[in-house]
TISE-953118 format. One line per field, with one value per residue (C-alpha): residue number from 1; chain; x, y, z. Coordinates in steps of 0.5 Angstrom, whole numbers, plus 2048, in hexadecimal, padded with zeros to 3 digits. Each point is the difference from the previous one (the first is absolute). Layout:
N
num <- c(NUM; ...)
chaine <- c(A; ...)
xx <- c(X; ...)
yy <- c(Y; ...)
zz <- c(Z; ...)
END
This chain:
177
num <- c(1; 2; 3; 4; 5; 6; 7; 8; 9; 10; 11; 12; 13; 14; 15; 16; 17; 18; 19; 20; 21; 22; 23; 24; 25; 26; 27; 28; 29; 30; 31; 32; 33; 34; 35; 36; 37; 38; 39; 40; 41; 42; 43; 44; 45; 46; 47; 48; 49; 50; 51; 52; 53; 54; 55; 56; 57; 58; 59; 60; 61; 62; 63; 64; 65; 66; 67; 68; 69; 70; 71; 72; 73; 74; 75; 76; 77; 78; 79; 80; 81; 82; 83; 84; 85; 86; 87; 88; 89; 90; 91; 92; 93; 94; 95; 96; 97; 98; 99; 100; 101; 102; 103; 104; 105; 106; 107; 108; 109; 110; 111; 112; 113; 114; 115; 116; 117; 118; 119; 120; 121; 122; 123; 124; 125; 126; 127; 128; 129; 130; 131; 132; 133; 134; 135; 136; 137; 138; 139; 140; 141; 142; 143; 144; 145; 146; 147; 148; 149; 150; 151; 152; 153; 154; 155; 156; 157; 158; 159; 160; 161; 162; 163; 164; 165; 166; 167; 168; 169; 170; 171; 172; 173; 174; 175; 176; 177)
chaine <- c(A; A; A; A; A; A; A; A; A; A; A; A; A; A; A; A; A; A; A; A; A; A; A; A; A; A; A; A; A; A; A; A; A; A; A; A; A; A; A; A; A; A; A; A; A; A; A; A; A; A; A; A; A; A; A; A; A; A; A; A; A; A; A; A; A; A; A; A; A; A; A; A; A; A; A; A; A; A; A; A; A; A; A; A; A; A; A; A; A; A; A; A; A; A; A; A; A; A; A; A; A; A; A; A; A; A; A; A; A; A; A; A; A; A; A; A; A; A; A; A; A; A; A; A; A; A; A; A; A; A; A; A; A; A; A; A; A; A; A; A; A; A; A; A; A; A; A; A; A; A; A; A; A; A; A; A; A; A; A; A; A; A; A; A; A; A; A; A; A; A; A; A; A; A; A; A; A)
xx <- c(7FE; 806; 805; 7FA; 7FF; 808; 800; 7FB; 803; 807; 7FC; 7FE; 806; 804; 7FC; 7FD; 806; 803; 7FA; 7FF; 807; 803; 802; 804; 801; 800; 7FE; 808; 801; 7F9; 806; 805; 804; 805; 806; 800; 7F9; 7FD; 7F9; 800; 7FC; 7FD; 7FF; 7FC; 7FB; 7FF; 7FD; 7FD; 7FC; 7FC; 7FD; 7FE; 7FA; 7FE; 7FA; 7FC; 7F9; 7FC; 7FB; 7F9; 7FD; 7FB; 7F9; 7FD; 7FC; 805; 804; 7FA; 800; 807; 800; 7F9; 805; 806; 7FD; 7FF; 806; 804; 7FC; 802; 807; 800; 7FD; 806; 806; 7FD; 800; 807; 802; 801; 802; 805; 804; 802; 7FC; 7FA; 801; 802; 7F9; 7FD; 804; 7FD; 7F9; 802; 802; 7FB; 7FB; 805; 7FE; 7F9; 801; 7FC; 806; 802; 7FB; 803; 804; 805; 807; 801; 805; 7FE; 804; 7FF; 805; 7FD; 802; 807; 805; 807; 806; 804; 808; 7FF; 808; 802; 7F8; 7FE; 7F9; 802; 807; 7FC; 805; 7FF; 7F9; 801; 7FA; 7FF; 806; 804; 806; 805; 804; 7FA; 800; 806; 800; 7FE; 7F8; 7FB; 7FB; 7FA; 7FB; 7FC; 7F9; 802; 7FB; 7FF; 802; 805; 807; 802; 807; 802; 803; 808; 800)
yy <- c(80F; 802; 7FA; 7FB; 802; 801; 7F8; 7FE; 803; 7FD; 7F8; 803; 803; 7F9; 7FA; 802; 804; 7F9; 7FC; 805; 801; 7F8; 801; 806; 802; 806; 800; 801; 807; 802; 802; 803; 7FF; 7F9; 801; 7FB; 7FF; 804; 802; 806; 803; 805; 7F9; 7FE; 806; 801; 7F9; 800; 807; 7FC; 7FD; 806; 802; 7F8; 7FF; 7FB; 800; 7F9; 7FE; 7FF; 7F8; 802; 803; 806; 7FA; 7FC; 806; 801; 7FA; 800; 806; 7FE; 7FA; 804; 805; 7FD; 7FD; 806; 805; 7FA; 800; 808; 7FF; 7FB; 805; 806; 7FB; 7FD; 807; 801; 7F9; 800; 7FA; 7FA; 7FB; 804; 803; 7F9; 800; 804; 7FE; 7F9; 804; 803; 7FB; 7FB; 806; 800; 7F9; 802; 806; 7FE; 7FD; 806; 802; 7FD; 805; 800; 803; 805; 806; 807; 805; 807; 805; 805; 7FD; 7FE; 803; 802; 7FA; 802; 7FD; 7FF; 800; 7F9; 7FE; 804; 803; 807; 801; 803; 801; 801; 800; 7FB; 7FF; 7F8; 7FF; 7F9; 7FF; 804; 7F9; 800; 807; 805; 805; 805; 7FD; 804; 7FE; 7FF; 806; 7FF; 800; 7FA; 7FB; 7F8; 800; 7FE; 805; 805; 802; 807; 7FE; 7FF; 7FC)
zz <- c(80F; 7FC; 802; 7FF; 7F9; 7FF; 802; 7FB; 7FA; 804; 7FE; 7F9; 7FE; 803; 7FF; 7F8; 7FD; 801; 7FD; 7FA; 7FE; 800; 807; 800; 807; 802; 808; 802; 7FC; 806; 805; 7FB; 7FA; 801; 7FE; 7FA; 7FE; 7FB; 804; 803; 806; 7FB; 7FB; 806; 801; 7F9; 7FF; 806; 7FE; 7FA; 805; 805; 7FC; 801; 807; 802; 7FD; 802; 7FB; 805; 7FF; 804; 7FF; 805; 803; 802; 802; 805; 803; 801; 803; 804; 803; 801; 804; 807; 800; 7FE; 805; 806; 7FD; 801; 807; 802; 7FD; 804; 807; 7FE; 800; 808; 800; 807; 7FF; 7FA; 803; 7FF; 7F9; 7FD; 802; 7FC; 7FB; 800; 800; 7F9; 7FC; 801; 7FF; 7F9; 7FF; 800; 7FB; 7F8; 7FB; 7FC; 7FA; 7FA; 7FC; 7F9; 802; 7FB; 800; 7FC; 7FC; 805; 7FD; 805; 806; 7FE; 803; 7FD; 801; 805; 801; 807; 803; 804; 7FE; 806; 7FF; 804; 7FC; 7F9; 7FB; 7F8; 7FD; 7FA; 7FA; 7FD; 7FB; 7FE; 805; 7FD; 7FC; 7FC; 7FD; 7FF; 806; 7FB; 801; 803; 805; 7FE; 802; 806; 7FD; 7FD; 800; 800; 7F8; 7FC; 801; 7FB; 801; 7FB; 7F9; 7FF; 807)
END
């Protein structure tokens, strides 16, 4: 779980922080500090913490009718889906598993499209975990905890990170700054 959440904020930090900040990239500093490039690793985690508090939350399209129906038609076909896997399971040879293979994903063609939904992402300051500077972006190499801060360039040294409890509002950084 940890390094799947970890790679999902991985493609937020490295594909919106170029788009939001006029293509500055800072995908290179994940690893470590470069020797001549201003971005830091500390720089990286401290963006990428803005968007730990961010979690999918899809919009339903649907109404509970719809949702039934599609519920009725998918049933069957998951219960025979079910069925297969737990015969595949002693399987003896490839031959035979490639033929359980098969069974299920034309049962997959059979399944009902998706129930139609809008891709939303929420604000959920509870669940956010604290940014962590991962050594050579190894999600078992636990380094330093880091707060949402601008990259060091931006601001002198002496800047605070923003407080944990910092929602999706606009940042407020000490007087004198």
């Amino acid at each position: 779980m940890a390094s799947s959440r970890n790679e999902v904020l991985t493609e937020m930090t490295t594909s919106w922080v170029p788009r939001l900040a006029g293509g500055v990239t800072v995908g290179c500093a994940r690893c470590n500090d470069h020797k001549f490039d201003p971005s830091r690793q500390s720089d990286y985690y401290r963006l990428q913490a803005y968007f730990a508090a961010a979690h999918d939350r899809d919009v339903p399209k649907f109404t509970p009718r719809s949702r039934q129906a599609g519920n009725a038609q998918a049933e069957p076909v998951e219960r025979e889906m079910k069925q297969l896997r737990q015969a595949m399971k002693p399987a003896k040879d490839d031959e035979e598993r490639a033929e359980f293979e098969k069974k299920v994903e034309d049962l997959e063609d059979r399944m009902p499209p998706p129930l139609p939904a809008l891709f939303s992402v929420a604000d959920d300051r509870r669940s956010a975990r604290r940014s962590t500077c991962w050594r050579a972006a190894i999600y078992r190499n636990k380094g330093d905890a880091v707060g949402m801060r601008p990259p060091g360039v931006l601001l002198p040294e002496s800047v605070p990170e923003l407080p944990a409890d910092t929602g999706n509002r606009a940042p407020r950084w000490p007087s004198g700054s």
